[in-house]
C-alpha positions, 0 to 999 in steps of 0.5 A, spaced: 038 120 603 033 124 600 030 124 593 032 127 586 039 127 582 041 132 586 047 132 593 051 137 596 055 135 601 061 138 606 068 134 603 074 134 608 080 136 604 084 132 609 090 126 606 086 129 600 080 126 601 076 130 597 079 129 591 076 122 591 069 126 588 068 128 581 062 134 583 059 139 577 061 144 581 066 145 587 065 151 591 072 153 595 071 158 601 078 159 604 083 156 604 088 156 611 094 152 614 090 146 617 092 139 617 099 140 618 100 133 620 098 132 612 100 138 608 107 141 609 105 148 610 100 153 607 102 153 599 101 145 599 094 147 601 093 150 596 097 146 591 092 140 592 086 144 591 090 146 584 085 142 580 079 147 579 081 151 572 077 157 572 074 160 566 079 167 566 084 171 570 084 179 572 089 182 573 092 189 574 092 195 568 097 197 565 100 203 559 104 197 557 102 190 558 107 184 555 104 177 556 106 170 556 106 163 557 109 160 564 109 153 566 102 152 563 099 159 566 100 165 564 105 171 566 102 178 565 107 184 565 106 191 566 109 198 568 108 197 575 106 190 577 108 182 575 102 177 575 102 170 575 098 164 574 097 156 574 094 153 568 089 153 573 087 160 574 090 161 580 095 167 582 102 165 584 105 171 583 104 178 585 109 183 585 109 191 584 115 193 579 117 199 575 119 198 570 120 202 562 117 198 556 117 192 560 119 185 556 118 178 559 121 171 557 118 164 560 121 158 560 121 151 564 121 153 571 123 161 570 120 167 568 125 172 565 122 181 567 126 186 563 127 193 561 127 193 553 132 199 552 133 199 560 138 197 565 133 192 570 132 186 570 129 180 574 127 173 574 122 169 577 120 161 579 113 159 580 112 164 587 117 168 587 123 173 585 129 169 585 134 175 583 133 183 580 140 187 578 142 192 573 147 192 568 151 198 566 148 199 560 141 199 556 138 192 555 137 189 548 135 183 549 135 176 553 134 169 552 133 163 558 133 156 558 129 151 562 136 149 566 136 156 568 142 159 564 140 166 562 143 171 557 143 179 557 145 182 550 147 189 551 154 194 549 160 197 553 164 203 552 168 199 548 165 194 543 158 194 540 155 188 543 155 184 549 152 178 551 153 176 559 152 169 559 149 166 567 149 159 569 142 158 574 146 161 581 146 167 577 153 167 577 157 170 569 159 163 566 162 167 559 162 174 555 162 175 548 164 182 547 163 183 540 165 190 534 158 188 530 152 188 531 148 183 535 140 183 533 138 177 538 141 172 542 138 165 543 139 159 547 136 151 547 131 150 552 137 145 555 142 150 557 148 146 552 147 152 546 147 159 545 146 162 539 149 170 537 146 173 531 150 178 528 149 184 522 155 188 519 155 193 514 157 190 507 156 193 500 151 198 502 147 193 505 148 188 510 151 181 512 148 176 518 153 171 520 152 166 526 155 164 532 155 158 535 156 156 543 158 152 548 156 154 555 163 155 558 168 155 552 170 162 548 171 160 541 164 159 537 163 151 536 160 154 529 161 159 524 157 161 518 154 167 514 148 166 513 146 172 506 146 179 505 140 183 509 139 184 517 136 178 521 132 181 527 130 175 530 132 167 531 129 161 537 131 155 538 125 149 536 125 143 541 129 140 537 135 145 537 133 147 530 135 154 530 130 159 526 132 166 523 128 171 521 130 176 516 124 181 513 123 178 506 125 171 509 126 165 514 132 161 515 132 154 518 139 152 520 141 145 525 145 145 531 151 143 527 151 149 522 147 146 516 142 150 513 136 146 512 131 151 509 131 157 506 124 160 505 124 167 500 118 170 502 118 173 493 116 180 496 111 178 501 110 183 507 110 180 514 105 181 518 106 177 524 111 171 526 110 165 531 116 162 533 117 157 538 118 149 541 114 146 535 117 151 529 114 157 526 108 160 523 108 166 518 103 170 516 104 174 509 101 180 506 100 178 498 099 186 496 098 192 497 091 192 494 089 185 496 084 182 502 088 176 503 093 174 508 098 168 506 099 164 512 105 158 512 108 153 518 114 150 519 115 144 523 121 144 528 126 141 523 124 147 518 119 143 514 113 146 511 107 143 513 102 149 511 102 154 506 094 157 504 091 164 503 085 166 508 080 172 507 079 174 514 082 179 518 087 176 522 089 181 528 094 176 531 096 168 531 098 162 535 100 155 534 100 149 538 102 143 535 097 141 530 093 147 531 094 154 528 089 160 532 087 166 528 084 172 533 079 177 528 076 183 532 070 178 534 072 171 533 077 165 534 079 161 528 082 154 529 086 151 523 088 143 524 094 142 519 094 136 517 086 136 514 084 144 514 079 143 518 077 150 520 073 151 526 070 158 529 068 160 537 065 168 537 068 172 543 066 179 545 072 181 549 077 187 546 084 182 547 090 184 545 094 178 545 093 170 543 096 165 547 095 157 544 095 152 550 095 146 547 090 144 540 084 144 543 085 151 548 087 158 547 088 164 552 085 171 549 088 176 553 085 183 554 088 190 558 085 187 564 083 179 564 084 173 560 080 168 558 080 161 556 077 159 549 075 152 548 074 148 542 072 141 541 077 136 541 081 134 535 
């Protein structure tokens, strides 16, 4: 019909029709509760048209902005609101909080929103908020799994320390009531192991102990003393591999106890950290009065896959399987482990946090929008 390279047509969304075109360019106009005989109800309407990723999302400005990876989108928490979208760009979640110096931890289907150094808490799925509560005392830190088990670390009256462990009907499976100090509270993505980090004066200096749990039992599946200084920080990979911080090192311990790697940081400031299902990303400052920055990257057993210097200013970083993505003030680097390949993409926004996708794809996020950077494929 007519002449040129050129067509517009009118699809029908009906039995997902129009998922049979590969256009350009799609332009949604609305989206309503139509062909109910087909689409279950309003949001499988807009699950089906879930296909066209945008470019960005905006959001909601706050004093104090804390941003995350969800079920491949991202979750934006401020102050005064809680925002959520699909990998996509669609908005899934909008709710209005007010929360002080809000956190936020996601994993598999739940979103975990809470007070650090409060009493509120939160969690969320895909569209909603599944349950809020206080605690007695103020939160120091939370951990939740794919399965939905959740811990709160907090304290009592009585003991420095507590962790409340939750199963995913919200209901309290243990307590740990602990005289130490714990600095961190992990557990693996499955919802089978949860780890407690501790630290206890010793000596003028500190010891790191930890304990390892089964969900459900009150005596720790494992024991161990790690070293003398105070561990801030531990995560589980995604092969149960447990990985320690402390501030002069990093310490990879397996889910049966055994230390599988020790990395000194030979008096190397850190700078920034990157812990998550693929391992471990550090970047080192070499010296007071030296530019270059030292970056090395764990594999999720401990192994060392990277270890080099760079000479820009990074100001934060991601990793994503075999790619490292550096943010400076006016460009995204992308470094391929494996080979060293550096690519570059320029930016102009005024970002804050940088969240790798997958290899080939990162969010830049800025106080009002977030925006996908792209780079060839690896």
């Amino acid at each position: 019909v007519g002449e040129g390279d050129t067509i517009v047509l009118e699809s029908c969304e009906y039995c997902d029709s129009f998922l049979n075109f590969s256009p350009t360019l799609a332009v949604i106009l609305n989206v309503e509760a139509d062909h109910l005989d087909f689409f279950k109800d309003l949001d499988a309407s807009a699950e089906s048209i879930d296909v066209f990723k945008s470019d960005s999302m905006t959001y909601p400005t706050d004093k104090t902005q804390y941003f995350t990876l969800y079920r491949g989108g991202l979750a934006v928490i401020g102050d005064h609101s809680v925002s959520a979208f699909t990998e996509t760009g669609r908005q899934t979640v909008s709710e209005t909080i007010q929360y002080r110096n809000p956190m936020a931890e996601g994993r598999g289907r739940y979103l975990m929103v809470y007070e650090m150094g409060g009493t509120q808490y939160s969690l969320y799925n895909s569209y909603t908020q599944l349950y809020a509560d206080k605690t007695d005392y103020p939160i120091n830190g939370v951990a939740v799994s794919d399965s939905g088990v959740y811990a709160i670390l907090s304290s009592s009256e009585s003991y420095s320390s507590v962790v409340s462990l939750y199963n995913d009907n919200f209901a309290l499976i243990n307590r740990y009531n602990k005289n130490s100090f714990v600095t961190d509270v992990a557990i693996d993505e499955k919802g089978k192991l949860v780890a407690l980090l501790s630290a206890e004066p010793k000596g003028g200096t500190f010891e790191t102990s930890l304990e390892l749990y089964v969900p459900g039992e009150t005596e720790a599946k494992q024991q161990l003393s790690l070293r003398n200084g105070m561990a801030y920080s531990c995560s589980f990979t995604s092969s149960v591999t447990l990985a320690v911080l402390f501030s002069d090192s990093i310490v990879f311990v397996s889910s049966d106890g055994k230390i599988l790697n020790e990395f000194d940081y030979q008096g190397e400031t850190p700078l920034l950290t990157d812990v998550g299902d693929d391992g471990a990303a550090i970047m080192l400052r070499r010296s007071s009065i030296s530019a270059k920055n030292h970056i090395i990257v764990f594999d999720k057993n401990g192994k060392t896959l990277y270890n080099k210097d760079v000479d820009v200013q990074v100001d934060a970083f991601s990793r994503f399987g075999n790619a490292l993505f550096l943010m400076t003030d006016s460009e995204i680097q992308r470094i391929l482990l494996d080979s060293g390949e550096i690519s570059t993409v320029q930016h102009q926004a005024d970002p804050r946090c940088i969240l790798a996708v997958d290899e080939n794809e990162a969010l830049i996020c800025s106080p009002q929008k977030a925006e996908y950077i792209k780079f060839q494929t690896s």
